[in-house]
C-alpha distance (Angstrom), angle and dihedral (degrees) to the residues before:
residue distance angle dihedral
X1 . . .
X2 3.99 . .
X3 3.65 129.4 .
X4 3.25 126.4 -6.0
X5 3.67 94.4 -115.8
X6 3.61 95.0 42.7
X7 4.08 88.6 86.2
X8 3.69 142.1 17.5
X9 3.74 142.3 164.3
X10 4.21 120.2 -110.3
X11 4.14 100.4 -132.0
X12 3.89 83.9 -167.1
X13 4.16 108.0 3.2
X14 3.47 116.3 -162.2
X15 3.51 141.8 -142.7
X16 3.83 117.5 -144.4
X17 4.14 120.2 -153.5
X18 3.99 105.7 -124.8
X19 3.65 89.4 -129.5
X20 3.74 101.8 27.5
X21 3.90 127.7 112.5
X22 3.40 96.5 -100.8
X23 4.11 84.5 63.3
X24 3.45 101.7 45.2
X25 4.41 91.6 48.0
X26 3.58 85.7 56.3
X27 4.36 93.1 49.8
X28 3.50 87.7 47.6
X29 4.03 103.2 46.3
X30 4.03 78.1 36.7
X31 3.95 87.2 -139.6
X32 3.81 72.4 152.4
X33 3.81 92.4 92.1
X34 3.80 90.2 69.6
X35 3.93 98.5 42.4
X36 3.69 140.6 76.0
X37 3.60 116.9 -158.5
X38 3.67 131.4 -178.5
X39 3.95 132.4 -156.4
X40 4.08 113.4 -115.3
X41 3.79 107.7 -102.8
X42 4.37 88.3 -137.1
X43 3.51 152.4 -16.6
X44 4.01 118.1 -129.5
X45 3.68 138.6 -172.7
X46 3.92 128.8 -158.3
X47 3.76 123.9 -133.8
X48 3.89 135.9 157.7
X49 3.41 97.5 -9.8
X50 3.98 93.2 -42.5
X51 4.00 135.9 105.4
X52 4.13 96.5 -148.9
X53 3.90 119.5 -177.2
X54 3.77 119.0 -101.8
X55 4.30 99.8 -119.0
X56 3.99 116.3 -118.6
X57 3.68 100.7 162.8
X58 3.44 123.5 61.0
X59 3.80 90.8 -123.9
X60 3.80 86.1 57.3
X61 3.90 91.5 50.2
X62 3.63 97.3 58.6
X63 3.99 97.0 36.8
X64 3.84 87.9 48.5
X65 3.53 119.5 111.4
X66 3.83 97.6 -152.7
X67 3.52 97.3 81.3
X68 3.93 136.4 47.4
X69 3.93 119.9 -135.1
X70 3.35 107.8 -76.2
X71 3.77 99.0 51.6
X72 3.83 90.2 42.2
X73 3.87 88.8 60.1
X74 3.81 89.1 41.2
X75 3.78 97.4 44.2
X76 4.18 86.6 52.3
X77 3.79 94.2 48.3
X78 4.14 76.2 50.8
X79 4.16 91.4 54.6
X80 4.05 98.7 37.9
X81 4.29 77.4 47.8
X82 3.74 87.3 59.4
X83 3.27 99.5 32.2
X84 3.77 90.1 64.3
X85 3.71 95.6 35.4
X86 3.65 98.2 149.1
X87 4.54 112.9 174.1
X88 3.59 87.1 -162.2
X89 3.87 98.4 63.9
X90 3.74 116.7 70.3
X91 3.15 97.5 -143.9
X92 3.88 98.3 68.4
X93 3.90 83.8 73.4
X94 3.57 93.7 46.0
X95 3.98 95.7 -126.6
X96 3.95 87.4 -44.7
X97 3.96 109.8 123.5
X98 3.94 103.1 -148.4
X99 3.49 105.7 -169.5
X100 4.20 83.7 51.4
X101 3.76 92.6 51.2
X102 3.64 131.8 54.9
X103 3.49 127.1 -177.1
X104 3.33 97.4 -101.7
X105 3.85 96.8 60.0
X106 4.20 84.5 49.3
X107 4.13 81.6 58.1
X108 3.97 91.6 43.7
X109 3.91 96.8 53.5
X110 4.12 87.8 48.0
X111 3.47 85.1 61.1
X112 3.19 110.0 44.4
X113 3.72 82.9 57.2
X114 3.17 91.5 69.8
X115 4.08 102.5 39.7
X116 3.97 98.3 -86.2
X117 3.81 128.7 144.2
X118 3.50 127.6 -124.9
X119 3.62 119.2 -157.7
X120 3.93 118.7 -166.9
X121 3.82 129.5 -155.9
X122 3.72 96.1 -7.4
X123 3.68 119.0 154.4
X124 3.97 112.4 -123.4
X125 4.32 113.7 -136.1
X126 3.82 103.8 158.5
X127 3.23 145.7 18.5
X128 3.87 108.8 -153.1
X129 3.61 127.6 -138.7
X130 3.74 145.8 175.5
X131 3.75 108.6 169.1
X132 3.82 84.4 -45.8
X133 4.04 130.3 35.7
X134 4.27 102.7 -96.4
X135 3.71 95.7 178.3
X136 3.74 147.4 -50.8
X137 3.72 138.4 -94.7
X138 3.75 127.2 -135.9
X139 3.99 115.4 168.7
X140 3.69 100.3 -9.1
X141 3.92 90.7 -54.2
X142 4.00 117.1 110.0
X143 3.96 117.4 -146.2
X144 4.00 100.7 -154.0
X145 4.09 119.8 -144.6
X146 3.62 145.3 152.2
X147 3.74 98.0 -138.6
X148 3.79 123.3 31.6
X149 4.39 117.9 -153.3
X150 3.72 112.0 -166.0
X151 3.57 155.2 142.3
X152 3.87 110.8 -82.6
X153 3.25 95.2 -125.8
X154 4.00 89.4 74.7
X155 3.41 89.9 69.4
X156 3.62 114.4 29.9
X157 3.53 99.5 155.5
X158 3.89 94.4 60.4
X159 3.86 93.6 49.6
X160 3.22 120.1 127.6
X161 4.30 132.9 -158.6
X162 4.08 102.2 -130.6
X163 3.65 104.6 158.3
X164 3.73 141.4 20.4
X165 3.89 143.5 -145.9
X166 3.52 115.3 -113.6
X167 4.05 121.3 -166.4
X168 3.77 128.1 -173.7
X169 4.08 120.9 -177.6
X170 4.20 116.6 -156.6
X171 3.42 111.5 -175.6
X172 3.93 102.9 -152.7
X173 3.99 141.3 -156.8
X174 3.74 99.5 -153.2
X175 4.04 136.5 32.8
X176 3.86 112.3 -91.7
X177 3.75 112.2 -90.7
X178 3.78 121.1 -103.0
X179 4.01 90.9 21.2
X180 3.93 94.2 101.9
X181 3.91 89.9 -114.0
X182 3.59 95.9 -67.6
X183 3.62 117.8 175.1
X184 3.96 91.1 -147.1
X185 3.94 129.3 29.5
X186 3.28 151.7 154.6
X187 4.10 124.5 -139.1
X188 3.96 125.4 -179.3
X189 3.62 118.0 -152.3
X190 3.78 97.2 -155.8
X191 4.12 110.8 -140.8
X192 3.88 98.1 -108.3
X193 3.50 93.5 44.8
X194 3.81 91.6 76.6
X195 3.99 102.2 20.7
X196 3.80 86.7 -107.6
X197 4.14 124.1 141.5
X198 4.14 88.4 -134.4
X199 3.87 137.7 40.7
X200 3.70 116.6 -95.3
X201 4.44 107.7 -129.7
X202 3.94 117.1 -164.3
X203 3.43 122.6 -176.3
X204 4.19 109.6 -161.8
X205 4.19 111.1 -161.5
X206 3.64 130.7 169.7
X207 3.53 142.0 -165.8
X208 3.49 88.3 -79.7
X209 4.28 83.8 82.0
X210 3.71 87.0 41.5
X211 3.57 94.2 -98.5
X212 4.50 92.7 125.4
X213 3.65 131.2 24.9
């Protein structure tokens, strides 16, 4: 089997956006120097029976089978969008500014439209019930309401566990069928695919990431 360090097993492997902030913590602490990393090989998606490749070309998009016309032609315009994502030209936002606007404000304009309050930078010290929640208070002030959205950590004490993370490891002899022999993938096992309440996630690595000899 070879060294010890030659192989391992991912309990819980990973998959790390190129451009997400996960990425960009490890350029700046350059942790880099002391890691290899290496670019998944595809992303796949069961249905009826099938494991299909997700498009990323827009030759894929309009010989893929997973889509009819219409979304073909949409989900290219999509690629050649990204493609040509440029942060410099204003018109990649379409007029929208979005280092000036955060989601939240997006939310807070929608309601003020229709007759909402927004409240900025105010201090949360109760949550007020009576059977029900009927409002908060922040700084002696009480915001009434009939239904309360928030952050679970508001209300830790009325948290409750509804779901669970299951994980399975297979250790395989051969590449998964239908993936084009990659040595890393991807596939999605979408919810009503396999009667199921969740979507099923697998992650498929090789001993190209160390994980066989």
């Amino acid at each position: 089997m070879g060294r010890g360090r030659d192989w391992n097993v991912d309990l819980i492997p990973k998959f790390l956006m190129a451009n997400g902030q996960v990425v960009k913590m490890l350029l700046f602490t350059k942790v880099t120097r002391y890691l290899d990393f290496k670019v998944t090989e595809g992303r796949f998606v069961y249905k009826r029976g099938k494991i299909y490749k997700v498009p990323s070309t827009e030759a894929e998009a309009l010989a893929s089978s997973l889509m009819g016309l219409f979304r073909k032609r949409r989900f290219r315009k999509f690629l050649i969008y990204v493609a040509d994502f440029d942060e410099k030209d204003p018109r990649t936002f379409e007029g929208i500014d979005p280092k000036k606007t955060s989601m939240r404000e997006g939310f807070a304009r929608l309601s003020a439209i229709y007759g909402g309050t927004y409240m900025l930078n105010k201090p949360i010290e109760e949550v007020i019930q009576n059977g029900k929640v009927i409002g908060v208070k922040s700084e002696g002030e009480i915001a009434r309401c009939k239904q309360l959205i928030c952050d679970p950590s508001y209300v830790k004490d009325q948290v409750e566990k509804v779901g669970q993370v299951i994980r399975v490891i297979c250790i395989l002899s051969h590449p998964i069928k239908n993936t084009d022999a990659a040595n890393s993938c991807q596939i999605i096992i979408a919810q009503n695919q396999v009667n199921r309440k969740s979507d099923i996630y697998l992650c498929m690595i090789s001993s190209a990431h160390n994980v066989a000899t």
